[in-house]
C-alpha positions, 0 to 999 in steps of 0.5 A: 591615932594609929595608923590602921583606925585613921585609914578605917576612918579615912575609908568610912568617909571616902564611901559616905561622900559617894552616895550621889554619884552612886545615886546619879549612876542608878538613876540613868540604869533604867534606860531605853538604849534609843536614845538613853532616856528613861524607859516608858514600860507599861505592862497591859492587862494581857502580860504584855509589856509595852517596851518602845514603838516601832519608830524607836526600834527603827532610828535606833536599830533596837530597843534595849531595856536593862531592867523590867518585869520579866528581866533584860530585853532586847527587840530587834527587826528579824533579819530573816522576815523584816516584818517580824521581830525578835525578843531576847534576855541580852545576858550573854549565857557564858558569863552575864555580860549584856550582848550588842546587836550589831547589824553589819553582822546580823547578830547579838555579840558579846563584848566580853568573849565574842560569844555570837547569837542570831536574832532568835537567840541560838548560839552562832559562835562560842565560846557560849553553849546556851542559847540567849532566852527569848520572848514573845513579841507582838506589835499594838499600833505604833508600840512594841510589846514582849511577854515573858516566856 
């Protein structure tokens, strides 16, 4: 056997004993970041998504869905009005990276550049010149729900 097909084979059966650790992997993606385990969305008759509750929001400091109906969502306390919360797609605008919530600092901070946002998703700090989008957010009860824009 030559050199060049034993590699392409030795390669074709490198990928083929992956599946389950990629399958593990995408199993774990769908997540709440308040605790990693899967996310409870349920989307109401209203358009509203019911993304965690508002004892979540506060032992972890936020709510983070990686992947629902209307994209990325991050919930948090608005620091301006304790009361209110706030909604964003937590994609970073400058290059796809998902933004943190760093509440020392009061913003969503991109771990890629340093790109800074506040709570409503306006850029505070480059190298990003987009704003973050942003969602409707609304509390029923105990639950948080987002709208898409």
């Amino acid at each position: 056997m030559k050199r060049r097909k034993f590699l392409s084979w030795a390669g074709v059966g490198w990928l083929g004993s992956r599946p389950p650790i990629v399958a593990a992997a995408l199993t774990n993606l769908v997540a709440c970041s308040s605790g990693g385990s899967p996310a409870k969305i349920s989307t109401r008759p209203d358009g509203f998504l019911s993304v965690g509750t508002i004892e979540e929001l506060n032992k972890s400091g936020q709510l983070l869905v990686e992947q629902s109906a209307i994209g990325s969502i991050a919930v948090v306390q608005n620091p301006t009005d304790p009361q209110a919360l706030a909604a964003v797609n937590p994609t970073c605008t400058h290059q796809g990276c998902l933004v943190q919530w760093k509440s020392e600092r009061k913003a969503f901070v991109c771990p890629c550049h340093n790109s800074a946002f506040a709570a409503d998703g306006k850029v505070l700090e480059g190298p990003a010149t987009e704003p973050l989008a942003t969602y409707t957010t609304k509390l029923d009860g105990t639950s948080v729900l987002v709208k898409g824009s």
